[in-house]
N, C-alpha and C positions, 0 to 999 in steps of 0.2 A: 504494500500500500504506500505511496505517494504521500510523503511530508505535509502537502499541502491539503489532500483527500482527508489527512490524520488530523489537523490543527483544526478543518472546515469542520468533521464531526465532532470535535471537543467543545469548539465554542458554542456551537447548534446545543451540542447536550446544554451545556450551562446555560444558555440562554432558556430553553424548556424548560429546564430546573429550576430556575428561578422566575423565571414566569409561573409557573406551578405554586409555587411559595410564595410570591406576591398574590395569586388569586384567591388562595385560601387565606391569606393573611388578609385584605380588605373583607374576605367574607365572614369573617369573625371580628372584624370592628364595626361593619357595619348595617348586620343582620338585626332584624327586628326593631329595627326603629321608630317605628311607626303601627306595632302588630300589638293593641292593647284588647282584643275581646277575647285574651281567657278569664276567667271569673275563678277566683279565689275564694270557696268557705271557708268560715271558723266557727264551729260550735255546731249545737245538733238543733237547737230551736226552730221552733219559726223566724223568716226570715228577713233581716234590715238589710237594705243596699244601702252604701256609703256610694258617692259622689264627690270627688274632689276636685275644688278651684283654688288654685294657685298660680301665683304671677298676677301681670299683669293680662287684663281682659282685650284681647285681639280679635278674637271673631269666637264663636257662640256654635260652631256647630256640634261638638266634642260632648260637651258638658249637655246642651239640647237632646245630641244622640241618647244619650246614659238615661236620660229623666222620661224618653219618650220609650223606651225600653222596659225600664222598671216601674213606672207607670202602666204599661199595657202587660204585665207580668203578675200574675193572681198569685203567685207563690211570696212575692216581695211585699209583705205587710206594710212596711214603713221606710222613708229613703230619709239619712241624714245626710245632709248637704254642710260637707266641711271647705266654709270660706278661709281662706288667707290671701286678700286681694288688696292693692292699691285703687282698683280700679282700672276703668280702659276706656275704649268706645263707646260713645252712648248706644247705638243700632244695638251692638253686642249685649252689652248692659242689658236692653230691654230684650230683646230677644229671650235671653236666659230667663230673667222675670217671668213674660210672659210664659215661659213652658214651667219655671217652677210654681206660678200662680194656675196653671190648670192642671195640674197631676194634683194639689190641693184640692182645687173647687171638684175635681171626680171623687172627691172622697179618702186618698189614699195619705195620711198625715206626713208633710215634711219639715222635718226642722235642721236649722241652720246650727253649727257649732264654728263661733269665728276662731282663727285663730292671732295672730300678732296685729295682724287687720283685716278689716274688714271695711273697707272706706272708700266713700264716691260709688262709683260703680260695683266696687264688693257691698256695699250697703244694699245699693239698687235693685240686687240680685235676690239677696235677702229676703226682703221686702214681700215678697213672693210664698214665704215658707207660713206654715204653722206658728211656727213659736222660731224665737232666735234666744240662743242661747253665746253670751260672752264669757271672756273670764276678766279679771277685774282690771290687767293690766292692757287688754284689746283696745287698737285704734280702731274708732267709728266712726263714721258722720260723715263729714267732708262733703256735705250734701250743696253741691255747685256745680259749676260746668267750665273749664280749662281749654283754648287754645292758643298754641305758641307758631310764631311766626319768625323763621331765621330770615337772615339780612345779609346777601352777600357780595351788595353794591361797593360797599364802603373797600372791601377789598381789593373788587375789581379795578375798581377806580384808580388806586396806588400804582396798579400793574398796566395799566392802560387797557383796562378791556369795556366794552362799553354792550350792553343789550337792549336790540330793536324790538318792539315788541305793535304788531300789528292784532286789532281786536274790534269785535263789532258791537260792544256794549261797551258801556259806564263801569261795572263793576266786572267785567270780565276777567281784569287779571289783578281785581281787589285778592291782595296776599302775598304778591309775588315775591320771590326773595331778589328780586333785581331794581325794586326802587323800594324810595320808602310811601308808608302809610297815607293816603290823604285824611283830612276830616269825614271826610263824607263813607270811606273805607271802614273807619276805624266803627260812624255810627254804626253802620251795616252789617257788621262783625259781633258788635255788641249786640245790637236785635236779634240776631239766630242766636247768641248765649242766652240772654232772655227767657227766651221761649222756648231754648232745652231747657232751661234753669227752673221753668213755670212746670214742667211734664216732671221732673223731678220733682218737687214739692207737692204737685198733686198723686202722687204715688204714696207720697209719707201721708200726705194726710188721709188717705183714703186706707191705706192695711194696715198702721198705728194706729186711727181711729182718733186722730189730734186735731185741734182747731189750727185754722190759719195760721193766725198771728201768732199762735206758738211755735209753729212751724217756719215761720217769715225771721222770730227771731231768732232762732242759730242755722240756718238754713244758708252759712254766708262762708261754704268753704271749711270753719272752723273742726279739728277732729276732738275726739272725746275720749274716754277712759271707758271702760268696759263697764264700771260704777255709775259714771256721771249718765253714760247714756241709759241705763236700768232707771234712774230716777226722770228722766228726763223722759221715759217712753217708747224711747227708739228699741232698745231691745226688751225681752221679759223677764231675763233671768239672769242670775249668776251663775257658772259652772265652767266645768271641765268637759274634755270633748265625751269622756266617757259617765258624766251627769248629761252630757246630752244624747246617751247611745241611751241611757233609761228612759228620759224623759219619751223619748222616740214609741220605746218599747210599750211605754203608758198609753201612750197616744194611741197606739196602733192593738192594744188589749192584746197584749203577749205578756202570756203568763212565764214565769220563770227566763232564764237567763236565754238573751235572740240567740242567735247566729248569726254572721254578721258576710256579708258579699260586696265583693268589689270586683273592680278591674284592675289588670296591670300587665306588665311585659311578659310575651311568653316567653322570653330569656333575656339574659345581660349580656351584649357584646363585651369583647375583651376591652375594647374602649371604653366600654360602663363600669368593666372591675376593675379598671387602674386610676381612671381619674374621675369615680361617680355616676350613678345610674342617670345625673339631669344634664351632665353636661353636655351630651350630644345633643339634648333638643333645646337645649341652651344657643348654642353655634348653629341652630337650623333656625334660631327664632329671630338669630342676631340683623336679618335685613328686617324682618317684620317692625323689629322694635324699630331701626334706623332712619329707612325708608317707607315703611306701607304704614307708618302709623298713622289713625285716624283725625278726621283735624277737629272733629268733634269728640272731649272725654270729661267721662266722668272720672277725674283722678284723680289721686293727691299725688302732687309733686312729693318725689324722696331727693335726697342729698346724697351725692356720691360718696 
């Protein structure tokens, strides 16, 4: 055999070879990413489904899916809906509401257990359940409406770049990050916060059972203590997530200790066991949060 017949099959081998070994290797980082309906029981009871929202609120089909599920599920007595939310989109927001407000009016009791927060749009959501359950240090309320506009004139300007902008209305490109705000933009902007701001308020006073102007007065953004909002209305109770897997259990007339159902991964890629089962959908969320964020939310701003 021919030196050069010998060296062409060597590196062909290695190259297969490690093509081989790279394909299994991305298929073990990045398998299952997205494969959350195996359902997980615990206990022999009758049965509670859990629901969990966390993060920030992007879109609404996920948590909709789970509620329209276990809702139309005659074996699932009672669903608690465990919040830990900033907040997000308002669409979102109500979207979720509106399906945790009719798996409720069918009859089937949901209660909320917040966790660290529960604010703006985690409120919103809420709002929806049975009964809402805090614990005493839980951020709440945040009951307003947020939109931020970057500005990336001032920039350009320094580097010499300038942007045309052709447009067949007045308010067409009211927003743009290539000039600034007029007066008339800024009203315009304010009026749609308004009137999300108004559909918020009347949610709180309609499933709290609160008069207006109770509602008009902390209804300005401000968050609350899992305490302050128990007295204030916003929630019912005080408790732990597991005072709200009883309280559930009550609700729903299960006797003795549920069972409890959820969803979650039918496996961990090797990228879940070395650096955390969230961080991949952490890094898949990362244009969501940057680019596709909504320009209407219910959120509370955090600090980095």
């Amino acid at each position: 055999m021919k030196n050069s017949t010998k060296w062409f099959l060597i590196i062909t081998g290695i190259l297969l070879f490690v093509g081989f070994w790279m394909s299994v290797f991305f298929y073990l980082v990045f398998r299952n990413l997205s494969d959350r309906d195996e359902e997980v029981v615990s206990g022999y009871g009758d049965k509670i489904a859990v629901v969990e929202l966390s993060g920030i609120i992007l879109n609404s089909e996920d948590i909709v899916r789970q509620f329209k599920k276990y809702g139309d599920d005659h074996s699932i007595r009672g669903i608690l809906f465990r919040v830990d939310s900033p907040g997000g989109g308002v669409v979102a927001s109500q979207e979720i509401y509106e399906e945790v407000r009719k798996v409720r009016e069918d009859g089937k009791p949901v209660v909320v257990s917040m966790g660290a927060l529960g604010a703006s749009g985690g409120y919103y959501v809420s709002c929806g359940a049975s009964k809402i359950v805090a614990n005493r240090g839980t951020l709440t309320g945040s009951i307003g409406v947020i939109s931020q506009f970057m500005r990336f004139d001032p920039l350009l300007n320094k580097v010499g770049i300038e942007s045309n902008t052709i447009k067949s209305g007045k308010y067409k490109d009211a927003g743009s990050p290539f000039r600034e705000m007029t007066g008339d933009d800024r009203a315009y902007f304010q009026n749609l916060m308004d009137e999300v701001h108004r559909q918020f308020i009347s949610v709180v006073e309609q499933e709290r059972k609160l008069g207006h102007d109770s509602v008009i007065s902390f209804a300005d953004g401000r968050v609350f203590t899992g305490e302050e909002a128990r007295q204030m209305g916003l929630v019912d109770t005080i408790g732990t997530y597991e005072d709200a897997i009883a309280i559930t259990a009550s609700l729903a007339k299960i006797k003795g200790e549920p069972s409890i159902v959820r969803e979650h991964k039918r496996g961990l890629s090797l990228f879940d066991r070395v650096f955390g089962e969230t961080k991949v959908q952490e890094l898949l969320d990362l244009k969501e949060n940057l680019l596709n964020r909504p320009l209407l939310q219910y959120r509370m701003p955090q600090a980095f």
